[in-house]
N, C-alpha and C positions, 0 to 999 in steps of 0.2 A: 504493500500500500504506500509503504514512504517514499520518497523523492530522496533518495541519498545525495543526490548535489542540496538539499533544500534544508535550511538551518530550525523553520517553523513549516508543517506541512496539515491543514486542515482538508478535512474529508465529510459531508454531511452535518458539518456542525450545527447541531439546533439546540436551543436552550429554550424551555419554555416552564415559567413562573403559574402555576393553577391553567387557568384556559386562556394566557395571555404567552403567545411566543414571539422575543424577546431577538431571540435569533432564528434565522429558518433556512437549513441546507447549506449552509455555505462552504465555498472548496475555494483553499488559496496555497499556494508556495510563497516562502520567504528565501531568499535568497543566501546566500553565506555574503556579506561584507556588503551588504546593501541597504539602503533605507529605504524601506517599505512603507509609504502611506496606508493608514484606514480614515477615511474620510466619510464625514456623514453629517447632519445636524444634529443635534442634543435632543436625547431619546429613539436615534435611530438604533443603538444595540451595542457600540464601541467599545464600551466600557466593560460589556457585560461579554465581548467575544475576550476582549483582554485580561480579563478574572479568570476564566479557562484555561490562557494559557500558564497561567499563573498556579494551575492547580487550587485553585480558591473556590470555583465552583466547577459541579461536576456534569457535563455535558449531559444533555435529555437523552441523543440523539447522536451518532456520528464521533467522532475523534479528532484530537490532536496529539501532535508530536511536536515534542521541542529535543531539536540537538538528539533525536533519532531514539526520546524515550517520551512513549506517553504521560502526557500534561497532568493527569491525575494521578493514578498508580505508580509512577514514578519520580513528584513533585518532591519527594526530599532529595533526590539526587540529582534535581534539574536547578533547583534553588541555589544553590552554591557556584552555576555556572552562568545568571543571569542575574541581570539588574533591572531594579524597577523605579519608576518617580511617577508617584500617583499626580491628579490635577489639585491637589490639595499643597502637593509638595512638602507635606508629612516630615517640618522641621518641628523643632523644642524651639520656641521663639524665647524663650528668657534664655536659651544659652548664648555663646556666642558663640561667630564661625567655627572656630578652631574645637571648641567643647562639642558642638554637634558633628561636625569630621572625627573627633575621635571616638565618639558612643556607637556612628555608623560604623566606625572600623571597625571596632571590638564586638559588635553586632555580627558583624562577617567574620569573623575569626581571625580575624589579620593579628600579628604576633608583635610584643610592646618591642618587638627590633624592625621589624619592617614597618609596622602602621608610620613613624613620621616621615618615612621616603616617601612612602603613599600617600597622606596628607599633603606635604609639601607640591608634589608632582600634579596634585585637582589643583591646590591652589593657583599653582602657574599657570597650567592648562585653564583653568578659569577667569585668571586675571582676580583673582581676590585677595593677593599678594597687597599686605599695609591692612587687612580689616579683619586678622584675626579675630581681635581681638574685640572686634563690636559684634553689638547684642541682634541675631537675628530680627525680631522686629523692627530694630533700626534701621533694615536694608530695606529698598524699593523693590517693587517687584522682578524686577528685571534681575539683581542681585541676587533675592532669595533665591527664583530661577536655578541662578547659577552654581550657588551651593546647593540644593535638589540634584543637579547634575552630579557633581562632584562627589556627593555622598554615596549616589548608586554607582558610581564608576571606582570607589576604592580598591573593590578586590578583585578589577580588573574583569569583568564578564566578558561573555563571552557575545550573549545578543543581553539585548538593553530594551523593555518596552516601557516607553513613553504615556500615558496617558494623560491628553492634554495638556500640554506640558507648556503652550504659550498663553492660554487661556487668562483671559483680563493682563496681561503685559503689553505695554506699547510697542508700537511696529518696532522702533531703533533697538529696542532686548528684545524682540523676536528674529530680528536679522540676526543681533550679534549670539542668541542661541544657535541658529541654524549654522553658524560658521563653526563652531564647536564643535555641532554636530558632523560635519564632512569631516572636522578632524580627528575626530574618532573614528569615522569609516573608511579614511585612505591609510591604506599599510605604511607604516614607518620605516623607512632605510636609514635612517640616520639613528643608531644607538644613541643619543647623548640629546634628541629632542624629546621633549615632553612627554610625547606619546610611545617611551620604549616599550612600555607593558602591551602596545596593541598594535607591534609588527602586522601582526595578521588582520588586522581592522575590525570592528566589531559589526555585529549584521543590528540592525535598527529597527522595531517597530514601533510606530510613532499612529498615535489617534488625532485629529484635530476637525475642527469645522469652520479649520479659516480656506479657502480654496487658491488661497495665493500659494499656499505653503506646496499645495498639492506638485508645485511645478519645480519643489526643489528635492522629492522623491524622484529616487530611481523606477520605480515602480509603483503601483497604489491599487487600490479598489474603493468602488466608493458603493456604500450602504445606506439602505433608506429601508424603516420600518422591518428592520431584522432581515430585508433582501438584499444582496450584493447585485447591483445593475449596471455595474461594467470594472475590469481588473486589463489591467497590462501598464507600461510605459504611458507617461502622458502625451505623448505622440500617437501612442498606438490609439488610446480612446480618442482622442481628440477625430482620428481619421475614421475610424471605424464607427461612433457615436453622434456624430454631426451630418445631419444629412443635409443643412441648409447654409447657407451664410451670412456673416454677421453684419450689421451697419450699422456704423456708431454714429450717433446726434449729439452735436453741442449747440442745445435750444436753449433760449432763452429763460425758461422755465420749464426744466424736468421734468420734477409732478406733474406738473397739469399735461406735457407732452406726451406722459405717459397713460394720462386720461383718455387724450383723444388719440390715441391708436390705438389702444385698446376698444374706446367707442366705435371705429371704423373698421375692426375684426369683427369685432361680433357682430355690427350690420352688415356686413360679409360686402364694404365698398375697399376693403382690404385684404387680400390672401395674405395673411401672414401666421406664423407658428406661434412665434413668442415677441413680448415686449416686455421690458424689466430697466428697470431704473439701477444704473452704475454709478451710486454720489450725484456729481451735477450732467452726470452723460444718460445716455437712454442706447440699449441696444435693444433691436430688431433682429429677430431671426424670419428668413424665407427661404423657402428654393431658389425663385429667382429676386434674390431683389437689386440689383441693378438696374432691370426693368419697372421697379416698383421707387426710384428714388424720385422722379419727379410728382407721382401723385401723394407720395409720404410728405413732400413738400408743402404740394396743394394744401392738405389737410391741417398742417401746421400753421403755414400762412392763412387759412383761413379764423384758425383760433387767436391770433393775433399773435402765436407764439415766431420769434426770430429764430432764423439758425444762422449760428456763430462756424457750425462745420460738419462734413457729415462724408462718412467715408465706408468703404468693405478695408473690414482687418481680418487679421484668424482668430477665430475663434477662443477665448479665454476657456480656461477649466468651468468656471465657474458658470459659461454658456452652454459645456457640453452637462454640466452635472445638471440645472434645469432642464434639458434636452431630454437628460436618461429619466430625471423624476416623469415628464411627460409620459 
């Protein structure tokens, strides 16, 4: 059944809570040294496929494998070769950094001669180098973040799963997470950089329901209501999951442009698939719409709305995941 190239290998996975299923069927490979997206909105099932593999809860339905032993049955000796940072990021806020790096070591077994290499080697890799010594609560969220990371990566795992792990943190500490994260997944040739403990690069899985994030996975699947409704590269879905094209508007007034296109699909004086509001943009999706920019115009200009620009791009993830909820 396992995928011996495959570091996390699901088959059937369902989980269902009384007459409420939670998860339903799902099949996925995780890759050895790659980051894996599970993408979804809050309540689509993430959390609850991630507790599985975690051995914390025990499938309805179906199976998983981590590192080539199953997820339940064999959780006390998958535990020791993984790392976890819940969306809570599950620090001691009265201690400080350096007090909660050393409880997670001693939590992993890490030995009173190795844990301060350990410690010191998150710190650098983290950039928390100078804030020992302050009190978790004292850090911004983007810090906590950074120590969450730090503390599952002590004893060196082998895969890492993330559950939302940028949730409520500003873009600028969700980029500077994500740089982290590729540098724990590129193998280290250099003995004497930071990341000596993970020559071999750690394999990733990571939960979120931001869809920017989705395009800095090697791969992903994306889940709605305990279904998985498309998995591969975000090239692959983007090609295989779009069947129309996108056109971006920068109207004068958004909302209401997004009123009246929507008002002229449903009178059916517009073919079109979708309309969704991007901040102050408005994308359309169609089959053809090329042919559809001058009457999309009309409609605008009769609303009294201006357009400031309006163009065919590719397609955003975040166009294909509306696409697949359709």
């Amino acid at each position: 059944m396992n995928n011996k190239t495959a570091a996390v290998t699901a088959r059937g996975l369902t989980k269902q809570f009384g007459d409420f299923t939670a998860v339903n069927g799902i099949n996925f490979d995780v890759n050895h040294g790659e980051i894996f997206g599970f993408l979804g909105p809050n309540g689509s099932g993430k959390t609850t496929t991630i507790r599985m593999m975690l051995g914390l809860l025990q499938p309805s339905a179906g199976s998983i494998s981590v590192l080539g032993m199953d997820a339940h049955s064999d959780s006390a000796n998958i535990r020791p070769r993984v790392g976890y940072m819940s969306q809570r990021f599950s620090l001691y806020n009265d201690l400080t950094v350096l007090q909660n790096l050393k409880f997670y070591g001693s939590a992993y077994g890490l030995s009173d001669d190795l844990l301060p290499e350990r410690i010191q080697e998150a710190l650098v890799m983290a950039g928390l180098e100078g804030r020992e010594n302050t009190k978790t609560k004292d850090l911004s969220g983007g810090w906590r973040q950074r120590l969450a990371l730090s503390a599952a990566i002590l004893h060196r795992p082998e895969v890492l799963f993330l559950d939302e792990p940028t949730a409520g943190v500003d873009p600028i500490s969700r980029r500077a997470f994500w740089d982290l994260l590729y540098k724990l997944v590129t193998p280290s040739t250099d003995a004497k950089t930071v990341n000596e403990g993970f020559q071999k690069g750690v394999t990733v899985f990571v939960t979120t329901h931001y869809m920017d994030e989705a395009e800095h996975c090697h791969r992903l699947a994306f889940i709605q209501r305990g279904e998985m409704i498309a998995y591969g590269t975000p090239e692959e879905i983007k090609s295989k999951k779009m069947s129309g094209q996108v056109l971006e508007i920068a109207p004068s007034n958004a909302v209401e442009a997004v009123k009246v296109l929507r008002d002229a699909k449903k009178s059916g004086r517009l073919v079109l698939e979708e309309v969704e509001l991007y901040g102050a943009l408005v994308h359309v999706i169609a089959p053809d719409i090329k042919d559809l920019q001058s009457r999309i115009n009309t409609e605008l200009s009769q609303a009294n709305i201006h357009i400031d620009q309006m163009e065919i791009i590719a397609p955003s993830l975040e166009d294909v995941f509306i696409a697949c909820m359709r």
